[in-house]
N, C-alpha and C positions, 0 to 999 in steps of 0.2 A: 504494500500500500504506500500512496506518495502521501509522506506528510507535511513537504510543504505547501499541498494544497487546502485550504483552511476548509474546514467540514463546512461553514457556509458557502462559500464559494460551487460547493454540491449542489445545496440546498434552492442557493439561487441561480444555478444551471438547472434543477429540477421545477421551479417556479415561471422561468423562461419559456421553457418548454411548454408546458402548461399553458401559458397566455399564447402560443404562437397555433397550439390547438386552436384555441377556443375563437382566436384572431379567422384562423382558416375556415371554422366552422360559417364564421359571418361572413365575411370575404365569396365563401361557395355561394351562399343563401343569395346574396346581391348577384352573383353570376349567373344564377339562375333566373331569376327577374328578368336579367338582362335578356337573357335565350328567350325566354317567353313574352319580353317586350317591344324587338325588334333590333334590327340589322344597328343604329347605332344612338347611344346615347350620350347627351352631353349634359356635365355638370358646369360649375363654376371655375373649377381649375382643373378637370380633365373632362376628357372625352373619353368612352366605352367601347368599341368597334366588338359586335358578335362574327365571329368566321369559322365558318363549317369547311373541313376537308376531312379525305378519306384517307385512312393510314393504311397500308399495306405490310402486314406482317406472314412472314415464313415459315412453315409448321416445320421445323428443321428435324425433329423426331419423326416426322413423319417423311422427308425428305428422305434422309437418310436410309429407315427400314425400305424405302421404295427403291435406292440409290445400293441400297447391299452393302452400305457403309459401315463397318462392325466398331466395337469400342475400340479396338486396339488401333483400327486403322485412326481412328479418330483424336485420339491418345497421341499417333508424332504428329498432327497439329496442333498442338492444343496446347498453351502457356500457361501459368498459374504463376499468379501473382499477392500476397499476401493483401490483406485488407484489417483495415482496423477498425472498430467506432467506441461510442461508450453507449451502455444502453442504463438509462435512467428511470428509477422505479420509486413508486410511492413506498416509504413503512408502514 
């Protein structure tokens, strides 16, 4: 454990968090407004623009089993790279 991180400095990393939820939860609600109010709205100091496009995604499991791609061949392309975060919980 790092102790020169002050057990506040936790607490108000877990506080943070907490508001940037409850920010996002309002944030979606007015985005939706928006989608159900029309193509663009303007405030006082911004503007709104609604834009619909189509994402195209690759079912690469399934690619693959159709491709005869086995794990291993899969395995010498394939890097790995470490990852880190902190995961933050209530007591």
């Amino acid at each position: 454990m790092n102790n020169d991180l002050a057990f506040n400095d936790v607490d108000t990393l877990g506080q943070l968090l907490a508001q940037i939820a409850d920010l996002t939860k309002q944030a979606d609600k007015i985005k939706d407004q928006i989608k159900d109010g029309g193509q663009t709205v303007e405030g006082v100091l911004f503007k709104a623009t609604y834009i619909e496009a189509n994402r195209k995604v690759v079912d690469t499991k399934k690619m693959y089993a159709d491709l005869g791609i086995t794990e291993g061949m899969l395995a010498k392309y394939t890097s790995i790279s470490a990852v880190f975060s902190v995961k933050v919980t209530s007591r």
